[in-house]
C-alpha positions as CSV (number, residue, x, y, z in Angstrom):
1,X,6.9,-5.9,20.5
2,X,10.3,-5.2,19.8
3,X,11.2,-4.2,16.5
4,X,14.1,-5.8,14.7
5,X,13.3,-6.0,11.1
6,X,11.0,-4.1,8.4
7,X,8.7,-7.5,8.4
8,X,7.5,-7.2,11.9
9,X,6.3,-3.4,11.4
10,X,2.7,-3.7,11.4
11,X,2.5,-1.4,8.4
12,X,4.7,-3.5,6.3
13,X,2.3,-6.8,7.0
14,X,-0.9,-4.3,6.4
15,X,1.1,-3.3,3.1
16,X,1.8,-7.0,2.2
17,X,-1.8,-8.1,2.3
18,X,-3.0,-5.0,0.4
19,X,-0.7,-5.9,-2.4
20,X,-1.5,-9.6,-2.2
21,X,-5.3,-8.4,-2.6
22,X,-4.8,-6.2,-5.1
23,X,-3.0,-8.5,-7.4
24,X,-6.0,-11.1,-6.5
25,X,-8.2,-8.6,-7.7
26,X,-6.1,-7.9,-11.4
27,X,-6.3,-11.4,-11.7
28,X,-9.9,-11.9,-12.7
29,X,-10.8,-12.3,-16.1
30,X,-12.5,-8.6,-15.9
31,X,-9.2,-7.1,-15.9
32,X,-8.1,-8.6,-19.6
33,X,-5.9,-6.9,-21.5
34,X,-5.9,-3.5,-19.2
35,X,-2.2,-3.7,-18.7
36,X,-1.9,0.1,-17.7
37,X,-4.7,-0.1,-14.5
38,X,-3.2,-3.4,-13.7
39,X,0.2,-2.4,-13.8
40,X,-0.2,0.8,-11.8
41,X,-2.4,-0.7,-9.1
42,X,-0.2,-3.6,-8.3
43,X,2.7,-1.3,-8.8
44,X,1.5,1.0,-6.3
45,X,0.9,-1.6,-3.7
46,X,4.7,-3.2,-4.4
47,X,5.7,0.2,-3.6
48,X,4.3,1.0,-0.5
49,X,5.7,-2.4,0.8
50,X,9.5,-1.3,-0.7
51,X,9.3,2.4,1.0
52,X,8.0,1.5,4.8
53,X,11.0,-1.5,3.8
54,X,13.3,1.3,2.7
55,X,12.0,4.0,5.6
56,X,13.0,1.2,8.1
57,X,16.2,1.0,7.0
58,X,17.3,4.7,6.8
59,X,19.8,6.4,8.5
60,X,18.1,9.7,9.2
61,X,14.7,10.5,10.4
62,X,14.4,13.2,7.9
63,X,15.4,10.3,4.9
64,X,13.1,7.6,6.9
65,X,10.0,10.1,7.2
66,X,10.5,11.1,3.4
67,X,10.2,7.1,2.4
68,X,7.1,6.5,4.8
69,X,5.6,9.6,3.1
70,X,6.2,7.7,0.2
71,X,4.2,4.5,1.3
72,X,1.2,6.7,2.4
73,X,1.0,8.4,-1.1
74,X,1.2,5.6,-3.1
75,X,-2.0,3.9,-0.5
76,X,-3.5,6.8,-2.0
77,X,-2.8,6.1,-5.6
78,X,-4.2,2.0,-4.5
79,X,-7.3,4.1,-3.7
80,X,-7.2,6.1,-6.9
81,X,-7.2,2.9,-9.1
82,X,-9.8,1.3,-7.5
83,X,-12.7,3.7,-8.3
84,X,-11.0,3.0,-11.9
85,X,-11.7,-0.6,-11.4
86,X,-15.3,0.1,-10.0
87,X,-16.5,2.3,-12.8
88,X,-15.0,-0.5,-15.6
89,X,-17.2,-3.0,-13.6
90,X,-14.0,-4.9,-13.2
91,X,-14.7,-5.3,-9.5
92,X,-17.9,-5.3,-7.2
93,X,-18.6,-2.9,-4.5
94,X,-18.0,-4.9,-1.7
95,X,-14.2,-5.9,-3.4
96,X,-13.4,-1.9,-3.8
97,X,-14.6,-1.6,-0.2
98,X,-12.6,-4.2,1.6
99,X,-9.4,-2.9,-0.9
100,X,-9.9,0.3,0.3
101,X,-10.1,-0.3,3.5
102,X,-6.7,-2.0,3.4
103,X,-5.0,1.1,1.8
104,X,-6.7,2.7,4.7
105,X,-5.0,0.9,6.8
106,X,-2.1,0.8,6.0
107,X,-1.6,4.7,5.3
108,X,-2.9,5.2,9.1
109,X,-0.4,2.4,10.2
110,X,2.2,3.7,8.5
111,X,1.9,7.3,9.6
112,X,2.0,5.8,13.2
113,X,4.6,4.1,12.6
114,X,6.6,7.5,11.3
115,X,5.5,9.6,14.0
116,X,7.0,7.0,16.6
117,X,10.2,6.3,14.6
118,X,10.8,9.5,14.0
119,X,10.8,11.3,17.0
120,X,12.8,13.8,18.1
């Protein structure tokens, strides 16, 4: 598949439905008034969408494999949050699994995506 924009990278669309998840997830009643956990975890996942976004859009592949870094770190911090969630009870088990499993995904689709990109 030829690659013209950000939006067909596989990692992007991985990212997209991780963030769309996660926000699903901070939706539910359990999360109340835990603005901090909500606003990191949904901010994490809005950032690893903008840096692949950003990465695909640099000039240099030393600037483009700096932003997909970036994009993998911040699957981390996704990750991160989640046990949070799990230990508050705000999610079940098989939620934190299937969320983490996205991250997963995207951080090894994203570092696939850099190692191709950036070749050279």
């Amino acid at each position: 598949m030829l690659v013209k924009r950000f939006e067909d990278l596989q990692c992007w669309r991985e990212a997209r439905a991780m963030t769309r998840f996660v926000y699903a997830l901070t939706g539910k009643p359990q999360f109340g008034r835990d603005w901090r956990l909500v606003g990191q975890i949904t901010g994490a996942g809005i950032s690893a969408m903008n840096n692949i976004a950003e990465g695909f859009d640099c000039t240099s592949k030393v600037e483009a494999r700096r932003f997909y870094g970036y994009a993998r770190r911040t699957c981390s911090e996704v990750q991160s949050c989640l046990y949070v969630a799990l230990d508050l009870k705000y999610i079940d088990q098989k939620e934190f699994n299937s969320a983490y499993e996205m991250a997963q995904k995207t951080r090894r689709l994203t570092s696939a995506w850099s190692r191709a990109a950036t070749r050279g």
